[in-house]
BAFI-3210 file (N, C-alpha, C; in Angstrom, 3 decimals, decimal comma, padded with zeros to 6 digits):
// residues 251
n [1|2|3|4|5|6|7|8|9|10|11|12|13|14|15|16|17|18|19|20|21|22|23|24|25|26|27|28|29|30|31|32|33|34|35|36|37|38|39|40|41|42|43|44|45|46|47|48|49|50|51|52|53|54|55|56|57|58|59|60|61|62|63|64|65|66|67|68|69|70|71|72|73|74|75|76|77|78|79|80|81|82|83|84|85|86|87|88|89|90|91|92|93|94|95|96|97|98|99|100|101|102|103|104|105|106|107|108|109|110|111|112|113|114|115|116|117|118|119|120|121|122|123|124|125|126|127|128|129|130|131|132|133|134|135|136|137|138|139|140|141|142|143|144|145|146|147|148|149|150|151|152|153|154|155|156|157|158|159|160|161|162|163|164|165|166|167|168|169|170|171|172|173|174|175|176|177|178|179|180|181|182|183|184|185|186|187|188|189|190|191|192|193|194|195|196|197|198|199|200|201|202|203|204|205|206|207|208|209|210|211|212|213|214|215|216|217|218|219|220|221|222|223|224|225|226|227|228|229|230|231|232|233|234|235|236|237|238|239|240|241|242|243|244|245|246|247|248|249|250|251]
n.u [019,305|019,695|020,407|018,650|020,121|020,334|019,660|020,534|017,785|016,976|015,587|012,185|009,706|007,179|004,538|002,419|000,616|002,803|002,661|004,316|006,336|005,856|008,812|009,288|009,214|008,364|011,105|013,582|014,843|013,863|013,138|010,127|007,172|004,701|001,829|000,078|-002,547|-005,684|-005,972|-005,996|-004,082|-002,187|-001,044|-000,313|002,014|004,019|004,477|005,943|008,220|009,061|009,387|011,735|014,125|015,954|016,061|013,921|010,467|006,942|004,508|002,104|-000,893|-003,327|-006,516|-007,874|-008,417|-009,305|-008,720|-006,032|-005,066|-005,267|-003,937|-001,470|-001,603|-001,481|001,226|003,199|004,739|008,107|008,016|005,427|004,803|002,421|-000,527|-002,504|-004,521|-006,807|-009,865|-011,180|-011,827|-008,437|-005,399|-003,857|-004,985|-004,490|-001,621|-001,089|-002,380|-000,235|001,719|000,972|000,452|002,078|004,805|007,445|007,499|008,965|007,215|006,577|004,751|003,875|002,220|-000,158|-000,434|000,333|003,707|004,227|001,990|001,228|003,257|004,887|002,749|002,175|004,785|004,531|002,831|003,586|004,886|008,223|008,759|008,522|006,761|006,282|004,122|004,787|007,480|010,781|010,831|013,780|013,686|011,633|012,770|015,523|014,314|012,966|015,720|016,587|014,999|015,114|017,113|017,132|016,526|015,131|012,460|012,811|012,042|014,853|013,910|011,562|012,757|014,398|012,548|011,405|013,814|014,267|011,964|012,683|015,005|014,070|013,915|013,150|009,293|008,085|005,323|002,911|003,001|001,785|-000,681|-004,101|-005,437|-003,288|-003,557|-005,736|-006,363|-005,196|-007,937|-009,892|-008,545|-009,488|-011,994|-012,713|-011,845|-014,120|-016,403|-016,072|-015,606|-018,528|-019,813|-021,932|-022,771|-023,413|-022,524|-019,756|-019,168|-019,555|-017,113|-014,921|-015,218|-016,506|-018,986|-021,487|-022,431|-019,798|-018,480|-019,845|-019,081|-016,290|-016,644|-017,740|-015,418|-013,660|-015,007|-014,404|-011,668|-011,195|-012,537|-014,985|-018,822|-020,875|-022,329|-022,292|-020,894|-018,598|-018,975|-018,583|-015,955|-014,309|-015,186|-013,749|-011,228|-010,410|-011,037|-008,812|-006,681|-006,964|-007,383|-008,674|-007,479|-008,851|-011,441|-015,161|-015,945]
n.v [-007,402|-006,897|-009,314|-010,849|-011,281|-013,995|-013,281|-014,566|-015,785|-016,497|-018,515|-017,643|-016,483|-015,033|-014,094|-012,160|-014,133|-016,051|-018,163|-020,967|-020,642|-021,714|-023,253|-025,284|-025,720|-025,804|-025,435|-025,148|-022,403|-020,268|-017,117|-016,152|-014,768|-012,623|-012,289|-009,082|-007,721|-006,396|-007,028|-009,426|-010,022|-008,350|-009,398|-011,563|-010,636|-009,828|-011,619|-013,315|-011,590|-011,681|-014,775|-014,989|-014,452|-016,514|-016,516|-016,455|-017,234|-017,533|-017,544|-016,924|-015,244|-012,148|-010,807|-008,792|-007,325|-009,404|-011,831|-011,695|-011,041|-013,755|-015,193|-014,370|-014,870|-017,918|-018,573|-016,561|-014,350|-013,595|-011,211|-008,721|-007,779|-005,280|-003,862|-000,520|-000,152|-002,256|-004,934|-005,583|-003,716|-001,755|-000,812|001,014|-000,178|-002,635|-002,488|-001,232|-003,509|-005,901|-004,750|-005,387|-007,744|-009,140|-008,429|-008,609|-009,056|-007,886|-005,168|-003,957|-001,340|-001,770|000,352|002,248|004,358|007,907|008,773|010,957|011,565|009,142|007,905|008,457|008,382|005,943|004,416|005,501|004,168|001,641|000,333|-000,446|-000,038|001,793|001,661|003,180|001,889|002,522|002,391|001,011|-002,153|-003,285|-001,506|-002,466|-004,692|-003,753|-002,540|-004,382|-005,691|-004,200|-003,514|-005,870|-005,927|-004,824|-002,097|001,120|001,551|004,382|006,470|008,444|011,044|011,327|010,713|012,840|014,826|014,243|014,009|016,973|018,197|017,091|018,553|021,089|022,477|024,058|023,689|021,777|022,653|020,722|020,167|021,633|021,355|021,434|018,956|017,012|017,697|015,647|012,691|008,957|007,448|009,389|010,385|008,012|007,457|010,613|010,439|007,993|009,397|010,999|009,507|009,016|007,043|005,857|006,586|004,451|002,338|003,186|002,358|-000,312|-001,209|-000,484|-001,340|000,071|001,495|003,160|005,681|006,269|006,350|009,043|010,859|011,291|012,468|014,781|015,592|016,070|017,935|020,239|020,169|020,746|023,370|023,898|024,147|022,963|019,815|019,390|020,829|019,180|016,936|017,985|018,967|016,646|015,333|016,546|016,757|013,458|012,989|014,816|013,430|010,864|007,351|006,333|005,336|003,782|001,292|000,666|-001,072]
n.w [-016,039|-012,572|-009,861|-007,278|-004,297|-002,299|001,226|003,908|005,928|009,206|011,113|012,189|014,282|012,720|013,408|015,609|017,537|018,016|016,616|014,732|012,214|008,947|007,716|005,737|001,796|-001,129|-002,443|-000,449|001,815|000,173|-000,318|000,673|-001,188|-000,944|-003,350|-004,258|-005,895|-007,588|-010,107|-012,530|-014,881|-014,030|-011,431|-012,376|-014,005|-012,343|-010,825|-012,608|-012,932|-010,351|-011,001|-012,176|-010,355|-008,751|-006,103|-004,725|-004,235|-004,824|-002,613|-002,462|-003,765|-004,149|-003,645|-002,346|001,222|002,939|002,160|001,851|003,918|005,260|003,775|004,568|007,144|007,043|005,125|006,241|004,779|003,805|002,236|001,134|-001,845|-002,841|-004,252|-003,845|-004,356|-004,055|-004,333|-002,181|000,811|001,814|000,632|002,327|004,519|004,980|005,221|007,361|008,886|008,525|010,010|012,265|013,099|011,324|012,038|011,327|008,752|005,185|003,323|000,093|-001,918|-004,869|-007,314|-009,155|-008,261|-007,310|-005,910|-005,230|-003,596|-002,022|-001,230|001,410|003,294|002,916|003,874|006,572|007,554|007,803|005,345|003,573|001,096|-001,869|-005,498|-008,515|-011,125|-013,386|-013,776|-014,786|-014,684|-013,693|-011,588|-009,921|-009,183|-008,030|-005,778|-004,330|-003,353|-002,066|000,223|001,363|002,200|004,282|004,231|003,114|000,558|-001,898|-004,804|-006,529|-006,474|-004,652|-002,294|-001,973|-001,572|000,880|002,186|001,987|003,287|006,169|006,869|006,980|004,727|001,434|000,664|-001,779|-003,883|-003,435|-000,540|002,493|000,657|001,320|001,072|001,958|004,698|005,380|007,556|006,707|006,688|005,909|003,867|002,113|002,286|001,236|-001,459|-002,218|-002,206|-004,440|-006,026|-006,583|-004,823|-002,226|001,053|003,103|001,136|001,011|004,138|004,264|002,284|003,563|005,737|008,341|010,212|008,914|011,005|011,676|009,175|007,889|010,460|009,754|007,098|008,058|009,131|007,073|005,523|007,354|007,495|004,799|004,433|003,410|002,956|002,607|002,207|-000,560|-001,727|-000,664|-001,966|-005,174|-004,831|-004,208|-006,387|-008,571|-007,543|-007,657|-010,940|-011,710|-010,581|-011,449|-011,279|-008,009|-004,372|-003,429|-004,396|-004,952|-006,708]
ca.u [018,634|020,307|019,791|018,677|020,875|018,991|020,267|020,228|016,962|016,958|013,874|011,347|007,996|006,714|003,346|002,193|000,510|003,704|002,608|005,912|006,360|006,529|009,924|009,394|008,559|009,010|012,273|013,945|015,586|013,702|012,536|008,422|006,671|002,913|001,620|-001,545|-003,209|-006,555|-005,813|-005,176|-002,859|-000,827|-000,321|000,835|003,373|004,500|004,899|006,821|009,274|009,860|010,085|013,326|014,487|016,192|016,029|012,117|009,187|006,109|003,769|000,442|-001,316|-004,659|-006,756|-008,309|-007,914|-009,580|-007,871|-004,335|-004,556|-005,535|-002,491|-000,417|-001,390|-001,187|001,976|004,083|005,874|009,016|007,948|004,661|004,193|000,728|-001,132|-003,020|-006,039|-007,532|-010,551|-011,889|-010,345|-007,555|-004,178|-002,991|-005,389|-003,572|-000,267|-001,367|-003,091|000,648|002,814|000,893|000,140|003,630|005,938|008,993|007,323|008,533|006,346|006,901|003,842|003,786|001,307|-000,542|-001,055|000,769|003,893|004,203|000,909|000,776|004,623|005,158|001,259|002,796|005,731|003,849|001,536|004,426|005,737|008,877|009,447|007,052|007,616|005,400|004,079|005,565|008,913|011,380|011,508|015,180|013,509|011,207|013,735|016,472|013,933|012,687|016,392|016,908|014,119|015,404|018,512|016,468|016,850|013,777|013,630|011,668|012,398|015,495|012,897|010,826|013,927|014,816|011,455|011,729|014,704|014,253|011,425|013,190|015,985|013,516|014,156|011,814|008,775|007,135|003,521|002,209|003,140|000,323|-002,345|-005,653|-005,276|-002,786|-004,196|-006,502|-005,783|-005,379|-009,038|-010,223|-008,481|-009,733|-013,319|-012,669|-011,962|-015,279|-017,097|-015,608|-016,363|-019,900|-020,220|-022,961|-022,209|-023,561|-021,248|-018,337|-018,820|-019,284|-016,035|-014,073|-015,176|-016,590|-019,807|-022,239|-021,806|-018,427|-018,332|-020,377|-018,000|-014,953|-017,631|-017,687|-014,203|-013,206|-015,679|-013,959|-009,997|-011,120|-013,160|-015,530|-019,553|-022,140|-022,117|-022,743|-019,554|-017,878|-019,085|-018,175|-014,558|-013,953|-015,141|-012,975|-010,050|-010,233|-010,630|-007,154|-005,657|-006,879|-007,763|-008,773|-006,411|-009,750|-012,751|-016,061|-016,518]
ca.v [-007,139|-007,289|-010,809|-010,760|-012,542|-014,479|-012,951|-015,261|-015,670|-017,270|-019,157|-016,850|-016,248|-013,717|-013,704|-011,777|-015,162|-016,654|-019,653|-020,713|-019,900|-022,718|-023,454|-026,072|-025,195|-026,318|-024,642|-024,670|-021,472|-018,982|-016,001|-016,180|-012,959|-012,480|-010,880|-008,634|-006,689|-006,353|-006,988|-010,673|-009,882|-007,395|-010,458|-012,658|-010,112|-009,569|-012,860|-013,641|-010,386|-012,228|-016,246|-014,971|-014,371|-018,011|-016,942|-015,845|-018,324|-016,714|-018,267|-016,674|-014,102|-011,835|-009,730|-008,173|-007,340|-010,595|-013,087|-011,413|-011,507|-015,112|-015,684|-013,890|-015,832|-019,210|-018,800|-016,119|-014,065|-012,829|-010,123|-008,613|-007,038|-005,066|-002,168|000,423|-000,288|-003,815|-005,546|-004,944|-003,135|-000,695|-000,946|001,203|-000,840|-003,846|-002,355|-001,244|-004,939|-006,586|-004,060|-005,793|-009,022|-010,393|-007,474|-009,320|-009,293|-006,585|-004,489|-003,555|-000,751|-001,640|000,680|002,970|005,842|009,345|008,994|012,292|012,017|008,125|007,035|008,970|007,517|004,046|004,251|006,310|002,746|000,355|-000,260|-000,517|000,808|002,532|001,504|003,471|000,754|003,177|002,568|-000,126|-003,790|-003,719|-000,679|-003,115|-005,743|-002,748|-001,883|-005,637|-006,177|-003,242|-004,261|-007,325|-005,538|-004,030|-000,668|001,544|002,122|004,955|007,495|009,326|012,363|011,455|010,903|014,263|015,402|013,592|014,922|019,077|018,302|016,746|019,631|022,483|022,978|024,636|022,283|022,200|023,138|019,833|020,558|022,770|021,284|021,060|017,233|016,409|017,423|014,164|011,165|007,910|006,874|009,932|010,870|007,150|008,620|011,729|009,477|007,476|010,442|011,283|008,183|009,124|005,661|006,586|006,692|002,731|001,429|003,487|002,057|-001,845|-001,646|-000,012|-002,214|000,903|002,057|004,383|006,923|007,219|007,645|010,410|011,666|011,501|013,569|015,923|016,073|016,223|019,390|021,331|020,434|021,231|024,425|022,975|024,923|021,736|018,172|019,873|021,484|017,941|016,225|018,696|019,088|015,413|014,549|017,116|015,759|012,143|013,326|015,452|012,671|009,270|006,503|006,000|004,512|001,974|001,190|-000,304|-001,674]
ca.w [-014,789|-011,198|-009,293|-006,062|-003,469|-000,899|002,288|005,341|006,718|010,208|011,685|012,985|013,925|012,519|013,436|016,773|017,986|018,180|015,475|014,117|010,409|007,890|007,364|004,821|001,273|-002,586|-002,652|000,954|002,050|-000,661|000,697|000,343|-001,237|-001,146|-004,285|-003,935|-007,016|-007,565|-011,744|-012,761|-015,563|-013,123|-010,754|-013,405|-014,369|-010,815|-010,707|-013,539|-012,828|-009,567|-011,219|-012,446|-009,200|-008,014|-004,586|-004,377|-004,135|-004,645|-002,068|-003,081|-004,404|-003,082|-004,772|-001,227|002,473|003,699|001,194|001,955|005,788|005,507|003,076|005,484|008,292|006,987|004,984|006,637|003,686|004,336|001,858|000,755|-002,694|-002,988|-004,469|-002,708|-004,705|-003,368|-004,717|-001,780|002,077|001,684|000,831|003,467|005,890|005,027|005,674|008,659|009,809|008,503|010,946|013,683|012,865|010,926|012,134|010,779|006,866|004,397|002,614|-000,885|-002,554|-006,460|-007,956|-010,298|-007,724|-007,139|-005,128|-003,728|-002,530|-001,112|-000,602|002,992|003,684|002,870|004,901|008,305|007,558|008,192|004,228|003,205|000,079|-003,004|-006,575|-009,122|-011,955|-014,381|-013,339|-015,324|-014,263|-012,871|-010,292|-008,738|-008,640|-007,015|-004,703|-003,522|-002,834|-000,664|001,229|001,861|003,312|005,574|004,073|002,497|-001,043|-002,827|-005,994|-005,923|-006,457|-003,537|-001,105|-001,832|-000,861|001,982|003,122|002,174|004,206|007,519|007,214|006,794|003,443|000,774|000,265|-003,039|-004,081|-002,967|000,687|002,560|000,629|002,186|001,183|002,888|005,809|005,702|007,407|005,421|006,593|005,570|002,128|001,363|001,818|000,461|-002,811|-002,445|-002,471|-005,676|-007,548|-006,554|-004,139|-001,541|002,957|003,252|-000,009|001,458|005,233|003,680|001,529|004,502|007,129|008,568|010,495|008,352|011,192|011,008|007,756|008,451|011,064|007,850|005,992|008,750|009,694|005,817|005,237|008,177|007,114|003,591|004,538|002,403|003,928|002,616|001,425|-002,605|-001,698|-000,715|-003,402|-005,832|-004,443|-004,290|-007,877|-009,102|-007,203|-008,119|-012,138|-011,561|-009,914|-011,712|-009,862|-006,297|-003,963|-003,436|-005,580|-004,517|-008,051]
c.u [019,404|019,333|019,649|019,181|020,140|020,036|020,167|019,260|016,481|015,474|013,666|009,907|007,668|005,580|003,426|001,542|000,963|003,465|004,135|005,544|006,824|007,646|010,288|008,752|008,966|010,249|013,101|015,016|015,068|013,269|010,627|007,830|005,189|002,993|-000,015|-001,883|-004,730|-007,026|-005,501|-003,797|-001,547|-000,016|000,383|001,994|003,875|005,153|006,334|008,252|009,526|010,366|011,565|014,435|014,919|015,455|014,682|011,321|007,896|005,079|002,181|000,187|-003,245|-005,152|-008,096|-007,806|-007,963|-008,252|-006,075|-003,814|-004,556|-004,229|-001,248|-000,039|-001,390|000,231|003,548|005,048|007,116|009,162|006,712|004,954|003,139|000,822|-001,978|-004,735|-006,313|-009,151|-011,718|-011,156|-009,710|-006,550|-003,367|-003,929|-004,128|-002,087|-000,347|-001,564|-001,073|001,286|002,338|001,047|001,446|004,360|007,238|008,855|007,064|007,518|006,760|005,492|004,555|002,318|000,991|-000,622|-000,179|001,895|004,565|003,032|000,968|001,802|005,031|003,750|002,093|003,739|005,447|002,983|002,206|005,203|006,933|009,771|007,791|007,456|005,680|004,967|004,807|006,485|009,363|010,752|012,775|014,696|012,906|011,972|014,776|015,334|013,578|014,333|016,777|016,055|014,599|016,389|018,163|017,160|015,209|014,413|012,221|012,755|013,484|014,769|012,408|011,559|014,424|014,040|011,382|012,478|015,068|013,123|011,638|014,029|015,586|013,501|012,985|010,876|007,906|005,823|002,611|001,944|002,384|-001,152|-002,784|-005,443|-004,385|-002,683|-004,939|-006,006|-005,597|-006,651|-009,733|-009,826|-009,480|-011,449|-013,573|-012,699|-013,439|-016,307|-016,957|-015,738|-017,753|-020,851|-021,148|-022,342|-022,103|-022,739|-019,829|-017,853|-018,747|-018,305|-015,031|-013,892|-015,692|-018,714|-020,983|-022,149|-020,685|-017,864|-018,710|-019,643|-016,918|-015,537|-016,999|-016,127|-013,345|-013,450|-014,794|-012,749|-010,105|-011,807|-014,221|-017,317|-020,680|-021,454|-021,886|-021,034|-018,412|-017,841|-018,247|-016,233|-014,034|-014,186|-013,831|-011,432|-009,747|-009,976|-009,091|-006,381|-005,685|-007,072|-007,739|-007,770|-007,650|-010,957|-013,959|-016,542|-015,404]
c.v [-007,749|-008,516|-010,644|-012,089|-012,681|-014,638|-014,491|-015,169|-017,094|-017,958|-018,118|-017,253|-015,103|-013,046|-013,070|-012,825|-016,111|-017,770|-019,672|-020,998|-021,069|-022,787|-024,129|-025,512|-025,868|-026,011|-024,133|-023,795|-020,168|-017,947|-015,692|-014,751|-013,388|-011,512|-010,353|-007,344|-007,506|-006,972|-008,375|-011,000|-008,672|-008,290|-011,363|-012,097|-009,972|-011,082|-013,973|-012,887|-011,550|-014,170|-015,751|-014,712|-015,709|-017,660|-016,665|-016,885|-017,445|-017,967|-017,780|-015,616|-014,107|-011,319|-008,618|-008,274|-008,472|-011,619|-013,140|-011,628|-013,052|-015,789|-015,552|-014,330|-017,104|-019,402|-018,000|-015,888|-013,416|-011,526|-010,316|-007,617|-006,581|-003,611|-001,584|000,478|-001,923|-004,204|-005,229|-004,760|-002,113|-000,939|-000,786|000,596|-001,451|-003,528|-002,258|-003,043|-005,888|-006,601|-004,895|-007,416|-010,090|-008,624|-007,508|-009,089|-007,655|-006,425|-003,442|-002,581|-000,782|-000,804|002,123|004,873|006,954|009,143|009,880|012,464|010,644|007,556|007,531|008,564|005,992|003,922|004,778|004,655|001,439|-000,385|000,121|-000,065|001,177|002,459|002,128|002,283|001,559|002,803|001,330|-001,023|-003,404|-002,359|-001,550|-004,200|-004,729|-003,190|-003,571|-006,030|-005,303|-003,602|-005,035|-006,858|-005,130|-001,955|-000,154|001,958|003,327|005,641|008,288|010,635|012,443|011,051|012,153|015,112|015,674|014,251|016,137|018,898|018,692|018,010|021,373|022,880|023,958|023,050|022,856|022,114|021,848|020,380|021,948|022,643|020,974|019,351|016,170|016,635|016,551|013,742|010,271|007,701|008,284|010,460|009,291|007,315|009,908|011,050|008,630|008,567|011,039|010,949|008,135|007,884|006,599|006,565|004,960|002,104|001,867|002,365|000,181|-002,035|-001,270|-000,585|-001,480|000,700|003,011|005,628|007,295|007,352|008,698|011,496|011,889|012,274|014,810|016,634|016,844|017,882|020,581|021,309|021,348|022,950|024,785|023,380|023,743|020,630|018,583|020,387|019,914|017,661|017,046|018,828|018,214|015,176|015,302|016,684|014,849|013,056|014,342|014,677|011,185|008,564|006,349|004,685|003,150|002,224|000,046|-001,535|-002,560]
c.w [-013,639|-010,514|-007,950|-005,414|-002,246|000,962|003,452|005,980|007,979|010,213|012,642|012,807|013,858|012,691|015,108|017,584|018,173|017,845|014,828|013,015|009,865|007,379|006,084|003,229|-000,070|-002,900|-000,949|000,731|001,030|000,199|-000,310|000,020|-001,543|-002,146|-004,053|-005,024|-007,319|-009,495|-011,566|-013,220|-014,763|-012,176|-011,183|-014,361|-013,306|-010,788|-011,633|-013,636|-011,805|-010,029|-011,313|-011,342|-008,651|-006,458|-003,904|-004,844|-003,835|-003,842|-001,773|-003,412|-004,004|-003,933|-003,257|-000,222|003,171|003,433|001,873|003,318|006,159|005,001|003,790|006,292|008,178|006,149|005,654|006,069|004,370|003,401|001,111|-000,383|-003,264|-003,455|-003,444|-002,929|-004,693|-004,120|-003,629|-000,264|001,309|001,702|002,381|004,640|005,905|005,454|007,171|010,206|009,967|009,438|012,207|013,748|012,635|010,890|011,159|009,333|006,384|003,652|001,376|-001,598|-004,070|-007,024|-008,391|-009,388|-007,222|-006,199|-004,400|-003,002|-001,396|-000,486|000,825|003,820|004,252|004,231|006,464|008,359|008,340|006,438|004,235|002,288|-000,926|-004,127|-007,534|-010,476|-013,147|-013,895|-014,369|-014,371|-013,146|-011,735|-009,151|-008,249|-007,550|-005,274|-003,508|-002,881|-001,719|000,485|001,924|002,495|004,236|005,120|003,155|001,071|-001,806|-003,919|-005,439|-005,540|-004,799|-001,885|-001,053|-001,232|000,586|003,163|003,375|003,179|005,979|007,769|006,986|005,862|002,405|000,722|-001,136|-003,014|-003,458|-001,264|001,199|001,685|001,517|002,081|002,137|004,232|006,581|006,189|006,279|005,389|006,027|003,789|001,504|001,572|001,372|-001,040|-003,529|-003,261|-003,920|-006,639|-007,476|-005,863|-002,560|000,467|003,095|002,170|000,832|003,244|005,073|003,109|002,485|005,508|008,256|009,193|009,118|009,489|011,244|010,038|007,542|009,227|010,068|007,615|006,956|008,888|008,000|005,327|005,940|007,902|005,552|003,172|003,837|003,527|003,885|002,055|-000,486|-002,525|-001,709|-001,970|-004,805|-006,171|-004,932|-005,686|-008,469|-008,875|-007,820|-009,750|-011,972|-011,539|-010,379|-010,479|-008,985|-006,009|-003,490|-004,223|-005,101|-005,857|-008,188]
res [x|x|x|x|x|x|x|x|x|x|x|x|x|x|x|x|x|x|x|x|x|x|x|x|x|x|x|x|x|x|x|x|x|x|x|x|x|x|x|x|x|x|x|x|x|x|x|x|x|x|x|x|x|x|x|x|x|x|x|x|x|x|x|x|x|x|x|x|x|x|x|x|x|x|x|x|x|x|x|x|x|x|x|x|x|x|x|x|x|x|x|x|x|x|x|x|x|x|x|x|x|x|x|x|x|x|x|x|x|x|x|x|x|x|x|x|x|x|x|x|x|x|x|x|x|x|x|x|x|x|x|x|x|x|x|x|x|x|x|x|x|x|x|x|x|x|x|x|x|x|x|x|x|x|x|x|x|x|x|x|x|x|x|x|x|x|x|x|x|x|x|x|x|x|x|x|x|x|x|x|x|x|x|x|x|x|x|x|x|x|x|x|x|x|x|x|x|x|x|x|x|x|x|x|x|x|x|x|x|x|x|x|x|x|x|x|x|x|x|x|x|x|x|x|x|x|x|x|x|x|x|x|x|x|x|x|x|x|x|x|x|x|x|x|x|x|x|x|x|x|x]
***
């Protein structure tokens, strides 16, 4: 397995409240990674992929949106590794909250979910790179070091996508679904709906209103062409079972 070399990282602050970033640490000069999975035993393999890493210090681990922003803002990673499915929040919130919050800290997506459907999500969010959990070992190590170069790292597959896209190219059967017409806040209630979680569970795990989850509903029905709620529902379960697990879970 390839070793990651610990680039040069200056003193910064990386936070948007211009707190300066702990410099000091069990290991001066590593480069700090937040781990965030919702699984115990997924974090303590994450973790252990990166011990072997000299130049990486793992300086905590989340298993939600709260926990991770708090981790974020008191240690200031110079790289986040997270899934898309959270404990509780939203992956792609959290990417979202990072881009503003610690600009400066990469963003690595390790996880179980589809990426032709969520890796161009991820990256419109503010991540970095997209590593499917199927993938080897020495991929997520590749990809954490590209990162670190300041370069993006996904699937050769889904760079190709990528780029028949940008140059007009053919796009494959995915492209022109109705789905990906959603937003992120919306496919991630389109999903709820699916696992059969009710308007008030969906707007408590989202951070969300009950009417605008309602508005999602609405807006969801009319992208999807979709004539009642029996129709939603219906749609959506069927989805999720096609597609395996939701990118979040109230359970």
């Amino acid at each position: 397995m390839a070793t990651i070399a610990n680039p040069e990282i200056p003193a910064r602050e990386c936070l948007a409240d211009g707190r300066d970033c702990p410099q000091g640490s069990a290991r001066a000069g590593a480069i700090r990674v937040l781990v965030i999975d919702e699984h115990p035993i997924i974090r303590r393999g994450i973790i252990s992929i990166l011990s072997e890493q000299p130049s990486l210090l793992v300086c905590g681990e989340a298993t939600g949106l709260a926990d991770a922003m708090k981790l974020a803002h008191d240690s200031c990673p110079h790289l986040v590794v997270t899934e898309l499915s959270l404990q509780s929040g939203s992956g792609l919130a959290l990417i979202k909250k990072l881009a503003v919050v610690s600009p400066a800290t990469k963003v690595c997506v390790f996880t179980a979910h589809e990426e032709s459907l969520f890796a161009e999500r991820a990256l419109r969010c503010g991540a970095h790179g997209f590593v499917h959990k199927s993938a080897p070992v020495s991929e997520l190590v590749t990809a954490i070091q590209r990162i670190l170069e300041d370069r993006v790292y996904l699937s050769p597959r889904m760079t190709d996508r990528m780029l028949s896209r940008a140059i007009g190219g053919n796009n494959d059967d995915l492209d022109g679904s109705p789905i990906e017409s959603l937003s992120d806040r919306e496919l991630e209630v389109f999903e709820q709906i699916g696992r059969g979680v009710t308007t008030r569970q969906i707007a408590e795990f989202l951070f969300l209103s009950p009417k605008t989850v309602e508005t999602y509903r609405e807006n969801i029905k009319v992208k999807l062409k979709l004539r009642n709620a029996a129709e939603l529902t219906q749609h959506a379960v069927k989805w999720v079972l096609e597609n395996g697990r939701a990118v979040t879970s109230v359970n």
